[in-house]
Backbone atoms as SQL, in Angstrom:
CREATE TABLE atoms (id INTEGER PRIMARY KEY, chain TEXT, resi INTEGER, resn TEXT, atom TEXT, x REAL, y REAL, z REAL);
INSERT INTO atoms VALUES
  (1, 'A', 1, 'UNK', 'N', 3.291, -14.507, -0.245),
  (2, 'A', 1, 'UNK', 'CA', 3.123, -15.828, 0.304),
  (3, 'A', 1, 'UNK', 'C', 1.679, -15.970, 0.755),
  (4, 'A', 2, 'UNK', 'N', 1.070, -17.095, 0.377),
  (5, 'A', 2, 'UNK', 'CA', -0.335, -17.084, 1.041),
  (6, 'A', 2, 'UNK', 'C', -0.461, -18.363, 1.793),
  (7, 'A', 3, 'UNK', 'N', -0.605, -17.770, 3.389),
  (8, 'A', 3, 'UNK', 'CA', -0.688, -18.480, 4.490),
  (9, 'A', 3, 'UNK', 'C', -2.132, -18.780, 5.184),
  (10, 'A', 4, 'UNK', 'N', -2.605, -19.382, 5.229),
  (11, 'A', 4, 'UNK', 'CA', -3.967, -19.336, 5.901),
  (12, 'A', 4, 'UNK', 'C', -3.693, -18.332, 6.962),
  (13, 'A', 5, 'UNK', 'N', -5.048, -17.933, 7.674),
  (14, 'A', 5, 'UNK', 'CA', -5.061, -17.011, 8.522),
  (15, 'A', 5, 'UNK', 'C', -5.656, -17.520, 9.397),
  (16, 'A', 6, 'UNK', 'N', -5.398, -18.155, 10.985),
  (17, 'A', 6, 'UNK', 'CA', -6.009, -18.727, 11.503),
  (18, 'A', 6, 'UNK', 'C', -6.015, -18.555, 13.114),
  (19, 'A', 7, 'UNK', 'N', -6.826, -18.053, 14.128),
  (20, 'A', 7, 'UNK', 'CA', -7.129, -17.456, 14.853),
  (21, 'A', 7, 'UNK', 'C', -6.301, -18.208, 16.108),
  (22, 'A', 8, 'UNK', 'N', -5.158, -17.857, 16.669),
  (23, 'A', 8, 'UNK', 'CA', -4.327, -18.406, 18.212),
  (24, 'A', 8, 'UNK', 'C', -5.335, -18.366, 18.827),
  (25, 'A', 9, 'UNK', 'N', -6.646, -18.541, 18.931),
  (26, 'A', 9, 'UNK', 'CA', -7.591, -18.060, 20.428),
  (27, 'A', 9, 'UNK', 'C', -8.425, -18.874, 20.498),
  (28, 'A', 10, 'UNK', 'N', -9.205, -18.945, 19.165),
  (29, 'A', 10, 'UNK', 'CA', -10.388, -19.634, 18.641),
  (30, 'A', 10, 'UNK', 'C', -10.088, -20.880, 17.915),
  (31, 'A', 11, 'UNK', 'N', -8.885, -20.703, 16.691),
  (32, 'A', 11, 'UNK', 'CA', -8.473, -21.745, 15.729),
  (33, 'A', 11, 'UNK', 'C', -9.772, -21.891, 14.772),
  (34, 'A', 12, 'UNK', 'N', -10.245, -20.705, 14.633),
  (35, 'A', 12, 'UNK', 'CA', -11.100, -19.851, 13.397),
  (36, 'A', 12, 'UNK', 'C', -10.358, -20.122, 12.205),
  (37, 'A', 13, 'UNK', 'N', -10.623, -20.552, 11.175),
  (38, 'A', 13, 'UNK', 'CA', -9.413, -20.137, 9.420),
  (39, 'A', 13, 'UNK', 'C', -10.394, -19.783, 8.798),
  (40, 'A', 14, 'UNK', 'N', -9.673, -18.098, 9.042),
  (41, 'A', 14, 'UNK', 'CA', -10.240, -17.122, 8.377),
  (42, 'A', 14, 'UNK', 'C', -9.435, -17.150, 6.604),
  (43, 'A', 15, 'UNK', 'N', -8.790, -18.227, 6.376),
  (44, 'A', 15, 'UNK', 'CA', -8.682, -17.955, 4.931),
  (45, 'A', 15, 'UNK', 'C', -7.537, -17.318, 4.442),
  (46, 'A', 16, 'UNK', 'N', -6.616, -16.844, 3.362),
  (47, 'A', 16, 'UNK', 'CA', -6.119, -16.149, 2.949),
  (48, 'A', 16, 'UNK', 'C', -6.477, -14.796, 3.022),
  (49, 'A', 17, 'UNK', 'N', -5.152, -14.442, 3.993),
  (50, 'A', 17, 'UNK', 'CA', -5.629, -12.323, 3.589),
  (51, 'A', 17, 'UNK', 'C', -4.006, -11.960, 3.271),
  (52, 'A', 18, 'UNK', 'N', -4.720, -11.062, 2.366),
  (53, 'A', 18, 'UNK', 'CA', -3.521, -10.123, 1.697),
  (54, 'A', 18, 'UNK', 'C', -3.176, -8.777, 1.700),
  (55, 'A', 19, 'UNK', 'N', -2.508, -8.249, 2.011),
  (56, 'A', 19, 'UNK', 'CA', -2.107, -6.643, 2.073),
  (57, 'A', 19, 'UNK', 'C', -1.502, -5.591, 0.562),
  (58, 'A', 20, 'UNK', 'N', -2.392, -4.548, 0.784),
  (59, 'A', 20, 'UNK', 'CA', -1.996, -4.087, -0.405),
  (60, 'A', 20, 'UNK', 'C', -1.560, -2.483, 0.441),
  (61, 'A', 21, 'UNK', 'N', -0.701, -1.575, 0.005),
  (62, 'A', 21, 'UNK', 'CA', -0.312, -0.268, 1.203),
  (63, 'A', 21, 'UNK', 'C', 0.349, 0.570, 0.324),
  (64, 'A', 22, 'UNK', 'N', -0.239, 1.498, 0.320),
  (65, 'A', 22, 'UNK', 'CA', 0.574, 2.728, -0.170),
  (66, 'A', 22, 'UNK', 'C', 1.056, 3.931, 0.760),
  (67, 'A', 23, 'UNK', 'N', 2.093, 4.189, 0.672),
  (68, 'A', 23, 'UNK', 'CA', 3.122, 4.810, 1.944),
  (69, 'A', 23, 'UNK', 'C', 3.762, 6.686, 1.162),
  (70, 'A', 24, 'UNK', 'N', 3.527, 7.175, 1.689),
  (71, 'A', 24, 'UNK', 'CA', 4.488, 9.041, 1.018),
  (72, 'A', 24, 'UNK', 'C', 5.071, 9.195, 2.480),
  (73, 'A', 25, 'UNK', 'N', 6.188, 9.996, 2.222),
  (74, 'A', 25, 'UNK', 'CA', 7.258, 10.698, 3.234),
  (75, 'A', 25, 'UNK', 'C', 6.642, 11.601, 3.286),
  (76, 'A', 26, 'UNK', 'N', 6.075, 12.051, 4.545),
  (77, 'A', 26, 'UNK', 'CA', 5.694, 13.319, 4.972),
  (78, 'A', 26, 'UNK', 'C', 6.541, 14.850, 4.467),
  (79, 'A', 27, 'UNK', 'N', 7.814, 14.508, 4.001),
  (80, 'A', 27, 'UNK', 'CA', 8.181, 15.380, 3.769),
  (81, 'A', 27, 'UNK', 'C', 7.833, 15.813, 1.941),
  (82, 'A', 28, 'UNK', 'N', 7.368, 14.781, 1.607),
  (83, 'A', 28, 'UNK', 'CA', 6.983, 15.397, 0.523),
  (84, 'A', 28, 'UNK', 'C', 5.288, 15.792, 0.326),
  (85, 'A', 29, 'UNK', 'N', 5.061, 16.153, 1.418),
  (86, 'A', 29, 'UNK', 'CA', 3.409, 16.612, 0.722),
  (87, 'A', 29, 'UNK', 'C', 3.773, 17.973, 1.830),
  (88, 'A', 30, 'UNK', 'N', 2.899, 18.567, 1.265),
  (89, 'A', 30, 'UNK', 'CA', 2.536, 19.976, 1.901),
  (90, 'A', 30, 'UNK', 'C', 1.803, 20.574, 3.056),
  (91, 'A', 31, 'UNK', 'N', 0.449, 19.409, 2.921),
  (92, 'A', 31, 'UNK', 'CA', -0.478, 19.435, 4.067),
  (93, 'A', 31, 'UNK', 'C', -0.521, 17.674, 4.996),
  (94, 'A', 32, 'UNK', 'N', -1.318, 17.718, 5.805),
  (95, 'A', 32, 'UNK', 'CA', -1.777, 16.298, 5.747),
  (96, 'A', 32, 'UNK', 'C', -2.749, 15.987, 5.081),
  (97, 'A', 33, 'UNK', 'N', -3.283, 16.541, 4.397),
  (98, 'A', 33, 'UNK', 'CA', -4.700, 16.204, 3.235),
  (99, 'A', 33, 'UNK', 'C', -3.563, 16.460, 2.463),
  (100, 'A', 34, 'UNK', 'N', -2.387, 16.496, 1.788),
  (101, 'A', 34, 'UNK', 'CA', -1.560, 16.317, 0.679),
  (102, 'A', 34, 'UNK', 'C', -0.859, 14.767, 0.758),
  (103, 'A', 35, 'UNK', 'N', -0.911, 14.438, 2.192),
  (104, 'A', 35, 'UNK', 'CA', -0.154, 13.203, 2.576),
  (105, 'A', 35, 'UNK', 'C', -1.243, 12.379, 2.028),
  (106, 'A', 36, 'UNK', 'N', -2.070, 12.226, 2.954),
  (107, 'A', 36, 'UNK', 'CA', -3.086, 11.598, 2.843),
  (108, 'A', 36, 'UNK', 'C', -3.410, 10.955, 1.542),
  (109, 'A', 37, 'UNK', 'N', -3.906, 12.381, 0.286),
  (110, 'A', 37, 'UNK', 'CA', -3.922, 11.917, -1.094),
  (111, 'A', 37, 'UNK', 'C', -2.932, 11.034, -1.534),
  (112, 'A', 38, 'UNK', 'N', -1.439, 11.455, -1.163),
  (113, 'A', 38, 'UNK', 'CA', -0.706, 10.988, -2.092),
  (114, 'A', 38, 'UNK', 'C', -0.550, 9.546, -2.100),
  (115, 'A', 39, 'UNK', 'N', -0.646, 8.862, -0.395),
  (116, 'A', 39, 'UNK', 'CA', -0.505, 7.831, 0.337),
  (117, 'A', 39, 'UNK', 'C', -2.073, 6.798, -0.660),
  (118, 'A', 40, 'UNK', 'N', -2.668, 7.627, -0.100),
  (119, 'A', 40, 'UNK', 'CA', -4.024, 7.507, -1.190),
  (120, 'A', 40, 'UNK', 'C', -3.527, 6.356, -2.485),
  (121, 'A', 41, 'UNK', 'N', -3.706, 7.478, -3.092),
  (122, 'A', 41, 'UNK', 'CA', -3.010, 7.214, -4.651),
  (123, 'A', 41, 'UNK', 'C', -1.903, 6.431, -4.955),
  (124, 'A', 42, 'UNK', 'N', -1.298, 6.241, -3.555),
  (125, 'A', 42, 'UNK', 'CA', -0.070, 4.834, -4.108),
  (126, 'A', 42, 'UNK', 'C', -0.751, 3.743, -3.577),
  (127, 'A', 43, 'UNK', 'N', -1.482, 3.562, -2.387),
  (128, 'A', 43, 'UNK', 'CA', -2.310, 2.348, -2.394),
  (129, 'A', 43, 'UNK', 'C', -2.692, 1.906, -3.106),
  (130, 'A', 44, 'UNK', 'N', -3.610, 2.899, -4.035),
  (131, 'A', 44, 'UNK', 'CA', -4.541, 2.340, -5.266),
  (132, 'A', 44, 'UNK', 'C', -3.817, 1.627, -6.387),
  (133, 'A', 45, 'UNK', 'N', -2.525, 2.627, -6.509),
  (134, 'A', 45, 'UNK', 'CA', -1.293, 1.769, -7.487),
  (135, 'A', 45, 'UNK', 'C', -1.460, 0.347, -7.229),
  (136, 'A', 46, 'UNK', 'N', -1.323, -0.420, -5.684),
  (137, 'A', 46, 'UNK', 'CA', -0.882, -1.051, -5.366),
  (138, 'A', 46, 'UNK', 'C', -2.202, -2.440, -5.411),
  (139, 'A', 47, 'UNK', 'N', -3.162, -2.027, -5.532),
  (140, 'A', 47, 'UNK', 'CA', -4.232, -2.471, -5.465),
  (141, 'A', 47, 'UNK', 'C', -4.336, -3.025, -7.142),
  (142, 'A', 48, 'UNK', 'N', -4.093, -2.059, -7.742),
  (143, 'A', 48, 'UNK', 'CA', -4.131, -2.178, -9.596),
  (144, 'A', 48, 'UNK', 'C', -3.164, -2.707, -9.916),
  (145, 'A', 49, 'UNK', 'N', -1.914, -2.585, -9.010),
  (146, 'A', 49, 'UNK', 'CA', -0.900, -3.752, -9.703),
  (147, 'A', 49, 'UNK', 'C', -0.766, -5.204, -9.274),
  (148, 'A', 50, 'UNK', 'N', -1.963, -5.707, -8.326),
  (149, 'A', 50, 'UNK', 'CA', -1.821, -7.093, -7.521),
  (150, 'A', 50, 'UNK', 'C', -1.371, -6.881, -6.231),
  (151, 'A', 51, 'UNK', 'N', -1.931, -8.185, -5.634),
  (152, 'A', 51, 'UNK', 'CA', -2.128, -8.340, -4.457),
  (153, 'A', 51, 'UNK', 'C', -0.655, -8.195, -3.631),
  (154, 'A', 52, 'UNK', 'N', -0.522, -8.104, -2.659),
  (155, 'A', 52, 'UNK', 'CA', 0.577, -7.989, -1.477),
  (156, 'A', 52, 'UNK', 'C', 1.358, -7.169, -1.909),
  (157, 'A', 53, 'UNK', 'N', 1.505, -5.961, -2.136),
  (158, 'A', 53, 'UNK', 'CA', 2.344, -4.859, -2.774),
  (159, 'A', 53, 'UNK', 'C', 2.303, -3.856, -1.679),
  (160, 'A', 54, 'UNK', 'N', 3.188, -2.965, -1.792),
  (161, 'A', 54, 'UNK', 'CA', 3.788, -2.069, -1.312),
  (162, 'A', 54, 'UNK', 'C', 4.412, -1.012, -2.401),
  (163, 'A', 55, 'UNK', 'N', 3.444, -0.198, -2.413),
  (164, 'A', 55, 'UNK', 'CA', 3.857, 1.046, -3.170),
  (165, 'A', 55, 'UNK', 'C', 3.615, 2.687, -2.922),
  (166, 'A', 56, 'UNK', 'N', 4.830, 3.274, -2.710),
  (167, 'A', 56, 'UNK', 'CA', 5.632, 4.492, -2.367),
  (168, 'A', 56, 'UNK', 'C', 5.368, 5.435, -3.412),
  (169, 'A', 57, 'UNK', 'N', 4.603, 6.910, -3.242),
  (170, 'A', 57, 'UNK', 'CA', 4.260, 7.709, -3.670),
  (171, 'A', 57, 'UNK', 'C', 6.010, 8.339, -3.376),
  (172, 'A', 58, 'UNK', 'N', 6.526, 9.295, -4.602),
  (173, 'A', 58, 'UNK', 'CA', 7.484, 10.216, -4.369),
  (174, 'A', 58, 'UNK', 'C', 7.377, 11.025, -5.198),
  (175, 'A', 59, 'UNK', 'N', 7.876, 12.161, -5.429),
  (176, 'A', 59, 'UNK', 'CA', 7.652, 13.371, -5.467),
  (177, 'A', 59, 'UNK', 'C', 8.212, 13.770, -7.387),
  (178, 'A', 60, 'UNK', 'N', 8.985, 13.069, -7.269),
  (179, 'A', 60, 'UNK', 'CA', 9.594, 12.585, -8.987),
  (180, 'A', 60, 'UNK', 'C', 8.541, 11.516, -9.542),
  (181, 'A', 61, 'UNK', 'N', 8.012, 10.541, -9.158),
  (182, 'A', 61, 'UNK', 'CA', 7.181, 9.717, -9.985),
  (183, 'A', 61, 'UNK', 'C', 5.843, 10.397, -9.999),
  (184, 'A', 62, 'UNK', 'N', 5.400, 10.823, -9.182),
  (185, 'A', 62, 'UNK', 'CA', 4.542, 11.943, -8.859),
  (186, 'A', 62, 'UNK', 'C', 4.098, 12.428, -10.180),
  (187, 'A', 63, 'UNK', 'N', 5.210, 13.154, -10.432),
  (188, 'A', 63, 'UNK', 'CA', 4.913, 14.147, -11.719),
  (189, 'A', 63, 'UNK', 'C', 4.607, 13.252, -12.792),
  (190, 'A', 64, 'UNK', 'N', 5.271, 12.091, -12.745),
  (191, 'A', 64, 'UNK', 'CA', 4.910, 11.431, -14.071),
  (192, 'A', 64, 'UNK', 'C', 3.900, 10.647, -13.715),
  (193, 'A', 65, 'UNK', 'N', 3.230, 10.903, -12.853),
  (194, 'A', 65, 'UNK', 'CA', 1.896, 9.805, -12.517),
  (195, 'A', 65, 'UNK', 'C', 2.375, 8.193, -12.559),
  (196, 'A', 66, 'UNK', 'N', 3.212, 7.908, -11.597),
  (197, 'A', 66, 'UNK', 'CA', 3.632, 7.057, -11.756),
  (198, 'A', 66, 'UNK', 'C', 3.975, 6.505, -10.164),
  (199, 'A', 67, 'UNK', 'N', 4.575, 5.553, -9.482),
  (200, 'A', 67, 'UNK', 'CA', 5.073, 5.825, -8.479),
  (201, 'A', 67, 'UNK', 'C', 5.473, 4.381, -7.621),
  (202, 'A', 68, 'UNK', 'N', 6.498, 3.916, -6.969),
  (203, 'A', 68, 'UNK', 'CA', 7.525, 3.333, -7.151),
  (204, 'A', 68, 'UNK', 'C', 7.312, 1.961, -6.489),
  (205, 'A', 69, 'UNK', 'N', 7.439, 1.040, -7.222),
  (206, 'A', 69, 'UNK', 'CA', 6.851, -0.578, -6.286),
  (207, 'A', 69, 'UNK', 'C', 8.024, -0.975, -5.742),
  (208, 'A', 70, 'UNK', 'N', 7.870, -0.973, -3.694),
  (209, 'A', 70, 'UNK', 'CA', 8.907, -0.907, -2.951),
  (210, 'A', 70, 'UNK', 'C', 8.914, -2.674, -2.637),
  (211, 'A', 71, 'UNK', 'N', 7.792, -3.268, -2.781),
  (212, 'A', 71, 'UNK', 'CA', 7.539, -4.990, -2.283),
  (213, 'A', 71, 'UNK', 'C', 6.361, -5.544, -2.931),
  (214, 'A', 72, 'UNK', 'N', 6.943, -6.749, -3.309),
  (215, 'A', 72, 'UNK', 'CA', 5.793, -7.740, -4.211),
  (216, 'A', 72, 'UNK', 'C', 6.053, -9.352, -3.735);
C-alpha cells in the first residue's frame, strides 16, 4: 500500500516509504555472523524481488539458493 508519509509533529510529507526485510530463525545459523549473513541475503532477495516484501531465509531454500517470500 503506498501511503504518504507525513510527520504528526511537523505535518512534513515525507513522501512514499517502503520496506523491504529479510528475517532467519536464529536457530538456523550457527553463529551470529551466520545469522546476520543469512538475514543479509534474504533482504537482498527482497529488495530484487520489489518493493514492500518480506523475505525469510530457511535452511531448505538455503541450499537451493533460494528463499521464501513471507509478504508482498
Amino acid at each position: 500500500e503506498q501511503t504518504p508519509f507525513t510527520s504528526s509533529q511537523t505535518g512534513t510529507n515525507y513522501g512514499t516509504v517502503t520496506v523491504s526485510m529479510g528475517i532467519c530463525m536464529a536457530s538456523e545459523a550457527e553463529s551470529p555472523e551466520d545469522l546476520y549473513t543469512k538475514a543479509d541475503r534474504a533482504l537482498y532477495r527482497s529488495k530484487v524481488g520489489g518493493r514492500n516484501r518480506v523475505t525469510r531465509h530457511s535452511a531448505m531454500a538455503g541450499r537451493a539458493g533460494k528463499s521464501w517470500l513471507l509478504y508482498k
